[in-house]
C-alpha positions as CSV (number, residue, x, y, z in Angstrom):
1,X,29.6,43.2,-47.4
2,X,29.5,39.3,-46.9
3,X,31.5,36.8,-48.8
4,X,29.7,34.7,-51.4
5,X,30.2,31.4,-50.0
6,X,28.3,32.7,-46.9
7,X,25.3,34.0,-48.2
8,X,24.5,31.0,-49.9
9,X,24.8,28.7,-47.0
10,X,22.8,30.7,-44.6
11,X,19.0,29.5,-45.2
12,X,20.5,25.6,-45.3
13,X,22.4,26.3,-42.0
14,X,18.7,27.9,-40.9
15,X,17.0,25.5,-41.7
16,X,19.7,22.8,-40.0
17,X,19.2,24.6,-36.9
18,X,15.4,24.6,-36.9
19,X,15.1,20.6,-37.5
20,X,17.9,20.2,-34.4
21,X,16.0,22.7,-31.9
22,X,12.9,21.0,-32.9
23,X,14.1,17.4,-32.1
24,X,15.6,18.4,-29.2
25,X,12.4,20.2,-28.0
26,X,10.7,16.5,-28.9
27,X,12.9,14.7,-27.1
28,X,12.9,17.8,-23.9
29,X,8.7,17.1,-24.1
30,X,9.4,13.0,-24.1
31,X,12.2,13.0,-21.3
32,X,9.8,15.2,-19.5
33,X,6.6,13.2,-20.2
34,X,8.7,10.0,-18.5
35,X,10.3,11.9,-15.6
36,X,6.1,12.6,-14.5
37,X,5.0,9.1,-15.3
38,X,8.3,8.0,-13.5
39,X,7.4,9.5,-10.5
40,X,3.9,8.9,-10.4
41,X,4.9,4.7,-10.4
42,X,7.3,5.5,-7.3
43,X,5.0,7.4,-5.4
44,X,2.3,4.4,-5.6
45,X,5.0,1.5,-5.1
46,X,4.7,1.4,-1.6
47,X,0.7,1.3,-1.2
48,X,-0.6,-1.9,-0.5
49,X,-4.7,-2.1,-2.8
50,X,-6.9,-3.6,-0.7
51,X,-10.3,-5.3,-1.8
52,X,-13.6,-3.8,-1.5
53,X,-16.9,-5.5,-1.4
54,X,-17.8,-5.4,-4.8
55,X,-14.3,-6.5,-6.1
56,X,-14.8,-9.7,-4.2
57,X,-18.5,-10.3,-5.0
58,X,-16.9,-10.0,-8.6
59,X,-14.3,-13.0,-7.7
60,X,-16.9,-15.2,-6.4
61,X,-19.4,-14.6,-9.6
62,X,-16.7,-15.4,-11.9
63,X,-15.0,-18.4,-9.5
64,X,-11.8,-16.7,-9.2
65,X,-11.3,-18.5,-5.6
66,X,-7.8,-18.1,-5.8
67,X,-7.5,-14.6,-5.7
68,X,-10.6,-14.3,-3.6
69,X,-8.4,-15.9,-1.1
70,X,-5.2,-13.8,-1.6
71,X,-7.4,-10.6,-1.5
72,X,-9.0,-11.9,2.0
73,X,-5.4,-12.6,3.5
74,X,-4.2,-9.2,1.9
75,X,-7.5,-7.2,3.8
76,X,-7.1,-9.3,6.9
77,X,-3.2,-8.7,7.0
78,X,-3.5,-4.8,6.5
79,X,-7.0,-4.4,8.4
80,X,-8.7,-3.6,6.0
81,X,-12.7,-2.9,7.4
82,X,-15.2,-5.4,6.6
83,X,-18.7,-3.5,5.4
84,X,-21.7,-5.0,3.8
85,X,-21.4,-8.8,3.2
86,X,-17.8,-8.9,3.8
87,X,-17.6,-11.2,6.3
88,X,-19.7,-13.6,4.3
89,X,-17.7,-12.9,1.4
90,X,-14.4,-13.9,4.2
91,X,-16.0,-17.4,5.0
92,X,-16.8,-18.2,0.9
93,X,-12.4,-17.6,0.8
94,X,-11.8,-19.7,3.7
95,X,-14.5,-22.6,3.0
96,X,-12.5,-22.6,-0.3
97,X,-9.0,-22.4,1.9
98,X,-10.4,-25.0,4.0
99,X,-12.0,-27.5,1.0
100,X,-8.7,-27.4,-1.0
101,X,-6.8,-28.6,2.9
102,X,-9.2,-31.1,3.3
103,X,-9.3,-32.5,-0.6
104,X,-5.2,-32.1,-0.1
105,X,-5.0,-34.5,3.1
106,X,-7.5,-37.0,1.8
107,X,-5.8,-37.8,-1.6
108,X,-2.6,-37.9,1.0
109,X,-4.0,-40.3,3.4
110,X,-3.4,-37.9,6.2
111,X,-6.8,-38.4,7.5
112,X,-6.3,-36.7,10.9
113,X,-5.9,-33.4,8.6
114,X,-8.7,-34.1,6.4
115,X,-10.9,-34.1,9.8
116,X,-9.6,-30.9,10.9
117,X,-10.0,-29.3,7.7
118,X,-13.4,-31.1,7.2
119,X,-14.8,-29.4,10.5
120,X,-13.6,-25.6,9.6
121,X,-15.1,-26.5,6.1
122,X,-18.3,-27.0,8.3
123,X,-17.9,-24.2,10.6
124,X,-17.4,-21.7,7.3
125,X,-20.2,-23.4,5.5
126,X,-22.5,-21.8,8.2
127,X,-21.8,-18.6,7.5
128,X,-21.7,-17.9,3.9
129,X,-25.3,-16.9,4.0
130,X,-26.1,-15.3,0.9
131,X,-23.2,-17.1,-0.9
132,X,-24.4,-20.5,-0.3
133,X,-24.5,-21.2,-4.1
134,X,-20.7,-20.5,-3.8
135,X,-20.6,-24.4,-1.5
136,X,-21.9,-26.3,-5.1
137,X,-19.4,-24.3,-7.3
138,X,-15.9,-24.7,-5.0
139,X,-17.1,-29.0,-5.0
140,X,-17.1,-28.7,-8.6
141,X,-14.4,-26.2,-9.1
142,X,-12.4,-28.4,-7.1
143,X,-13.6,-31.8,-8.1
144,X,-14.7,-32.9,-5.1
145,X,-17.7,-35.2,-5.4
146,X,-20.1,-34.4,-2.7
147,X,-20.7,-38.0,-1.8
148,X,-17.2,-38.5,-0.7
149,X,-17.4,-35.7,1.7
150,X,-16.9,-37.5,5.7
C-alpha cells in the first residue's frame, strides 16, 4: 500500500512533468527549426548573385544607376554571359560611369579628365540603342545641363 502523502502528489507531479517534456519538445522543434535555417544561410554565403537581363532593365526603368553599375561590374567581374540587350543595358551603366567622371572633373577644373570622360561618354552613347531615353534621364538625374556638355 502507498503512503498518503504520495498519492496525493502524484497527478500534480504528472502534470509537472507533462508541462516540462512539452517545453522542452518546443524548444527541441525551435533549436531544430534554427539549426536548418542556420545552415541553409552558410551554404549560400559564398555564392556571388549575378544580374540578369530583366533585373537590370528594372534598374534602368526605375533610375537606379547606381546599382545598375555595381551589378554591371559584379557580372563583368564574375563572367557572367551577356543575352538579349545586355550589352546595351552594359553601355547605359558605363555612359552613367562615364557622365558622373566627366561631371566630377569639370566642377574640379581637371579638364584633361573631363575630355577623356567626355569621349567614352560619346563612345557609350552609341550603343545604348534601345535605351537611348536612358541619355535624357542620367543629364537630369545627374544635373547636368545638356548645354554645358563640350
Amino acid at each position: 500500500m502507498m503512503p498518503d502523502y504520495e498519492i496525493g502528489l502524484e497527478p500534480k507531479r504528472l502534470r509537472r512533468d507533462l508541462v516540462l517534456n512539452g517545453v522542452i519538445v518546443v524548444l527541441g522543434l525551435i533549436f531544430l527549426i534554427q539549426a536548418v535555417v542556420f545552415v541553409k544561410n552558410l551554404s549560400e554565403y559564398g555564392q556571388v548573385h549575378t544580374a540578369d537581363e530583366a533585373s537590370l532593365i528594372k534598374m534602368v526603368s526605375y533610375q537606379e544607376y547606381d546599382t545598375l553599375v555595381e551589378n554591371v561590374h559584379r557580372n563583368a567581374a564574375y563572367g557572367a554571359p551577356a543575352t538579349g540587350n545586355m550589352e546595351q543595358l552594359y553601355a547605359v551603366a558605363y555612359y552613367y560611369e562615364a557622365a558622373m567622371l566627366y561631371l566630377a572633373h569639370r566642377n574640379a577644373g581637371n579638364e584633361e579628365q573631363a575630355e577623356k570622360s567626355y569621349e567614352k561618354l560619346l563612345e557609350y552613347e552609341g550603343q545604348m540603342a534601345p535605351f537611348d531615353f536612358a541619355k535624357d534621364e542620367i543629364w537630369e538625374f545627374l544635373g547636368i545641363d545638356p548645354e554645358i556638355l563640350k
